[in-house]
DRENPA-3360 file (N, C-alpha, C; in nm, 2 decimals, always signed):
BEGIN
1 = XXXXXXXX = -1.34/-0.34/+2.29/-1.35/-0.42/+2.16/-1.27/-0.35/+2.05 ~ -1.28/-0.19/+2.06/-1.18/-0.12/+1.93/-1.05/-0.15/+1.98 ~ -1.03/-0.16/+2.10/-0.88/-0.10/+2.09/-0.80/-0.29/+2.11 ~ -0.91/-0.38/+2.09/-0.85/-0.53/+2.07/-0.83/-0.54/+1.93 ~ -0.93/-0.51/+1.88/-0.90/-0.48/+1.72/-0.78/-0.48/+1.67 ~ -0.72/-0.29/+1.72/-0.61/-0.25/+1.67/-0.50/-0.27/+1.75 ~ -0.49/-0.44/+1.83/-0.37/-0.45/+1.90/-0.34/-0.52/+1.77 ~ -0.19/-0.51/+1.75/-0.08/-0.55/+1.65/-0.09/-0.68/+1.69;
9 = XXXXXXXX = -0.06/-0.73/+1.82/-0.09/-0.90/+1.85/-0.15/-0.99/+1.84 ~ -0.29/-0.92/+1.78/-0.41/-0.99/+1.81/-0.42/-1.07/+1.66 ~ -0.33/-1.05/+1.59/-0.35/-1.12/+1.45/-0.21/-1.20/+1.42 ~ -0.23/-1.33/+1.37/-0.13/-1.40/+1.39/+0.00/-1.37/+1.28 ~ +0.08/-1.30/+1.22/+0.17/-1.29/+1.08/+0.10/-1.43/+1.02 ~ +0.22/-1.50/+1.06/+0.22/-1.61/+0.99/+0.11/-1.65/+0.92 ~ +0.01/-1.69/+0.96/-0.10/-1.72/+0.91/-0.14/-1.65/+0.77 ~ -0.11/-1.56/+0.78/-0.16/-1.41/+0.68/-0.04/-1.47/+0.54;
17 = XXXXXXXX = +0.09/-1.51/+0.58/+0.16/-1.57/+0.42/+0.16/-1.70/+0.41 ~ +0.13/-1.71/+0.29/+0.12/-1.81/+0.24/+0.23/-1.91/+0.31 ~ +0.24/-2.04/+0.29/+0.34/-2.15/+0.39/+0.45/-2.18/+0.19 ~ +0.40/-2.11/+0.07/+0.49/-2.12/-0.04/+0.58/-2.00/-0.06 ~ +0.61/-1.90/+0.04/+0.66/-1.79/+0.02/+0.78/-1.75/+0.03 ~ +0.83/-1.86/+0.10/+0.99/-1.89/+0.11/+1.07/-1.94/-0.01 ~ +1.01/-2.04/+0.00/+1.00/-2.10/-0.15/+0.99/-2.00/-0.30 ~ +0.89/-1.94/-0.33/+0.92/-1.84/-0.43/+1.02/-1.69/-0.41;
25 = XXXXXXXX = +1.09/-1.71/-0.32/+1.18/-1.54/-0.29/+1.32/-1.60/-0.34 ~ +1.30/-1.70/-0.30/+1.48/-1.80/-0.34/+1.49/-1.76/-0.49 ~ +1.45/-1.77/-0.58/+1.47/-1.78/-0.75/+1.46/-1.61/-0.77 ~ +1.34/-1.54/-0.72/+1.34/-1.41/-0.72/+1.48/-1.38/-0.69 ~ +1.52/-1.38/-0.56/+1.64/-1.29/-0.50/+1.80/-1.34/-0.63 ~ +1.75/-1.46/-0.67/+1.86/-1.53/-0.74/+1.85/-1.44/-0.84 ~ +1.77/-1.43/-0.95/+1.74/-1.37/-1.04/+1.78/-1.24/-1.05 ~ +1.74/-1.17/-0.93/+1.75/-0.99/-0.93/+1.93/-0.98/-0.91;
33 = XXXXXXXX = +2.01/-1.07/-0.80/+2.13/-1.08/-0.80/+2.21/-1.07/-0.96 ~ +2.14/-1.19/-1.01/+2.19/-1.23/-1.17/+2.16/-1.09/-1.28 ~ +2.06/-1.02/-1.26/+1.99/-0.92/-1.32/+2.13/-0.80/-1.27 ~ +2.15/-0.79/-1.15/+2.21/-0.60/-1.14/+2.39/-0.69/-1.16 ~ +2.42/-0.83/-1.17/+2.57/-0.87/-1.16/+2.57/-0.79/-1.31 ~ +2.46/-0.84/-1.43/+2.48/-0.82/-1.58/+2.48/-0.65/-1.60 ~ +2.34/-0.61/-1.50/+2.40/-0.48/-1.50/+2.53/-0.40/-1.49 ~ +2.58/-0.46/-1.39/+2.71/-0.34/-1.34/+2.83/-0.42/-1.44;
41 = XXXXXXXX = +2.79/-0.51/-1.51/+2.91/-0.56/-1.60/+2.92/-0.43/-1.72 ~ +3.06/-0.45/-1.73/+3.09/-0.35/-1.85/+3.23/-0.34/-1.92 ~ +3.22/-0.33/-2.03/+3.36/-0.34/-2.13/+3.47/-0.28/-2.04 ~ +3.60/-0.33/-2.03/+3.73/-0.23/-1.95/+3.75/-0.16/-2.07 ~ +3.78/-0.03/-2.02/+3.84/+0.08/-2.13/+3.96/+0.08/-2.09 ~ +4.05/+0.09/-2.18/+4.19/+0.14/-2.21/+4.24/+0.26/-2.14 ~ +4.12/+0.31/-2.14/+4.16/+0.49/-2.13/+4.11/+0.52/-2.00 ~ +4.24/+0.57/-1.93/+4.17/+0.60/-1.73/+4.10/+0.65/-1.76;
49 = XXXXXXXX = +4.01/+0.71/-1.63/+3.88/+0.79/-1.59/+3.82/+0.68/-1.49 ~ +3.71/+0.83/-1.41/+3.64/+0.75/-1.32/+3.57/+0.59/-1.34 ~ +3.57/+0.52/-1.28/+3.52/+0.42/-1.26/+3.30/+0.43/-1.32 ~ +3.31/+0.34/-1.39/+3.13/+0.36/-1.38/+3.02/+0.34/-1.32 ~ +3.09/+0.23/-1.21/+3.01/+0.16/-1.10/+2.85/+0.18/-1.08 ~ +2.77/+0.14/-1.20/+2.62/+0.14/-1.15/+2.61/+0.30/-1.24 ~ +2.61/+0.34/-1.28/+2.60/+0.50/-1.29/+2.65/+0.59/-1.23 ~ +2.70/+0.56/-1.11/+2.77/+0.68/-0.98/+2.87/+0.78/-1.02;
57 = XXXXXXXX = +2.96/+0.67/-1.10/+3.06/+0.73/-1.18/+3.04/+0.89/-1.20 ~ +2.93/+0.85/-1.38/+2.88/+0.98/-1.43/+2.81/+1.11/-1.32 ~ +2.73/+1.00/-1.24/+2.72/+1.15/-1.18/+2.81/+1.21/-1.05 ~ +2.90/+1.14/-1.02/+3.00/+1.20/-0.96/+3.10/+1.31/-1.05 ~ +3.10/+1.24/-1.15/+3.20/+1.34/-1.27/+3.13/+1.47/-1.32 ~ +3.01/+1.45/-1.29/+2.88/+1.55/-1.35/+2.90/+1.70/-1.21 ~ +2.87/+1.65/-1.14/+2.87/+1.69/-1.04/+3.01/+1.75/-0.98 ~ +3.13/+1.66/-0.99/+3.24/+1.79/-0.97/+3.26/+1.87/-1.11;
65 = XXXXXXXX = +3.24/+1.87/-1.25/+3.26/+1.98/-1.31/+3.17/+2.09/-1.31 ~ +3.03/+2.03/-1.24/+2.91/+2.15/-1.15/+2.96/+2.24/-1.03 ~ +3.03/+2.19/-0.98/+3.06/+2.23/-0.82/+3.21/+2.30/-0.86 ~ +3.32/+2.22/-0.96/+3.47/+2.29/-0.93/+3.49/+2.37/-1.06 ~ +3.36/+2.40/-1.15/+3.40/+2.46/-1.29/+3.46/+2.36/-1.37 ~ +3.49/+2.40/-1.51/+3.57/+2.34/-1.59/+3.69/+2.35/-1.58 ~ +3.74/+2.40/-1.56/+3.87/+2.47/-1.57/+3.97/+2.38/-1.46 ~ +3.93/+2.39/-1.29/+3.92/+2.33/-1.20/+3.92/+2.19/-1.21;
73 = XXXXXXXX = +3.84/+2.17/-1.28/+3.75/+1.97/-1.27/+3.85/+1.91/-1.39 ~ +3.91/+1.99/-1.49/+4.00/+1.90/-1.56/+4.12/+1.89/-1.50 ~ +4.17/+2.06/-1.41/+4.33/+2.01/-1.38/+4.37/+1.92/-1.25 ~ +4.18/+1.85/-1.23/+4.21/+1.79/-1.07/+4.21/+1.64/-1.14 ~ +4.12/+1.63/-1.25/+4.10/+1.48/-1.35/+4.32/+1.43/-1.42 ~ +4.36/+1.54/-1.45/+4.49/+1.55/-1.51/+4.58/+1.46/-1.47 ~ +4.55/+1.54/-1.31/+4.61/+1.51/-1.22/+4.63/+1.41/-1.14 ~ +4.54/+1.34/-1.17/+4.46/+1.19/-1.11/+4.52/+1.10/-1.21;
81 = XXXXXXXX = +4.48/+1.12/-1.36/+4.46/+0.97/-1.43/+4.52/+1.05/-1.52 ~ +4.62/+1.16/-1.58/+4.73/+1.25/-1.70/+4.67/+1.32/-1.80 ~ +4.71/+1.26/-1.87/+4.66/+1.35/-2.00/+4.58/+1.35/-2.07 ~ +4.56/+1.22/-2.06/+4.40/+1.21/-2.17/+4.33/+1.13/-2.07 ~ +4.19/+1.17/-2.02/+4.09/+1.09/-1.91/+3.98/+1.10/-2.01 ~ +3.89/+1.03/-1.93/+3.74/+0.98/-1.96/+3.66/+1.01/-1.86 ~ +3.56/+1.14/-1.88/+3.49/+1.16/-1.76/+3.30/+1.15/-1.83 ~ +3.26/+1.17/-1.79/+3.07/+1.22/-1.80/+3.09/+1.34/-1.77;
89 = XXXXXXXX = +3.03/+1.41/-1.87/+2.93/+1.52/-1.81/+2.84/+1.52/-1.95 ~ +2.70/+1.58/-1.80/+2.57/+1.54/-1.86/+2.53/+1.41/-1.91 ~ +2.57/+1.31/-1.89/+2.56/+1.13/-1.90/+2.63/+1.13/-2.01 ~ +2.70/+1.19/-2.09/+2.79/+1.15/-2.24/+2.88/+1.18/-2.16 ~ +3.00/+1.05/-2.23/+3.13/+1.02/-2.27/+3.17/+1.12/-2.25 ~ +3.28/+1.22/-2.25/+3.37/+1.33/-2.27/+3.49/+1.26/-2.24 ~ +3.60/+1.29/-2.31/+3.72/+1.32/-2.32/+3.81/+1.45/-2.31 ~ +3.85/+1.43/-2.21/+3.95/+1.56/-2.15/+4.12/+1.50/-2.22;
97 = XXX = +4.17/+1.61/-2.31/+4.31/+1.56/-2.39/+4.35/+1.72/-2.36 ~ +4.51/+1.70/-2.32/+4.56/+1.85/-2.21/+4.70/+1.76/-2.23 ~ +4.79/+1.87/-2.24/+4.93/+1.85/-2.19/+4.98/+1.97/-2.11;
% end
């Protein structure tokens, strides 16, 4: 009798959601779509540098001037996008200007 209990089969899914549940995920899923599209939107800057994509950006930029030093992380940024870039560290803006 316990171990009919705790058979996974013995209880129907279906039954257990509601028959309106399909129905309310459709405007949800639409919504959360519409919600992270406004998210990830963002002004184009003029000025190269990493991309912002979601926040990844910053902490990819964060993270190589942790790992390659300063010194390192600007002449690999120079290198990339010239002489004046736009990177994050520590989640603020920075500007790297080098010739």
């Amino acid at each position: 009798m316990v171990l009919e209990m705790l058979n996974p089969m013995h209880y129907n899914i279906t039954s257990l959601v509601p028959e309106t549940m399909p129905v309310a995920t459709v405007p949800i899923l639409i919504l959360m779509c519409f919600l992270l599209l406004i998210w990830n939107h963002e002004e184009t800057s003029s000025i190269p540098g990493p991309g912002y994509c979601m926040g990844i950006g910053p902490l990819i930029s964060h993270g190589r001037f942790l790992w390659m030093g300063v010194g390192n992380a600007c002449n690999y940024y120079n290198k990339t996008y010239g002489e004046f870039v736009r990177v994050w560290i520590s989640g603020e803006e920075t500007f790297i200007i080098s010739k």
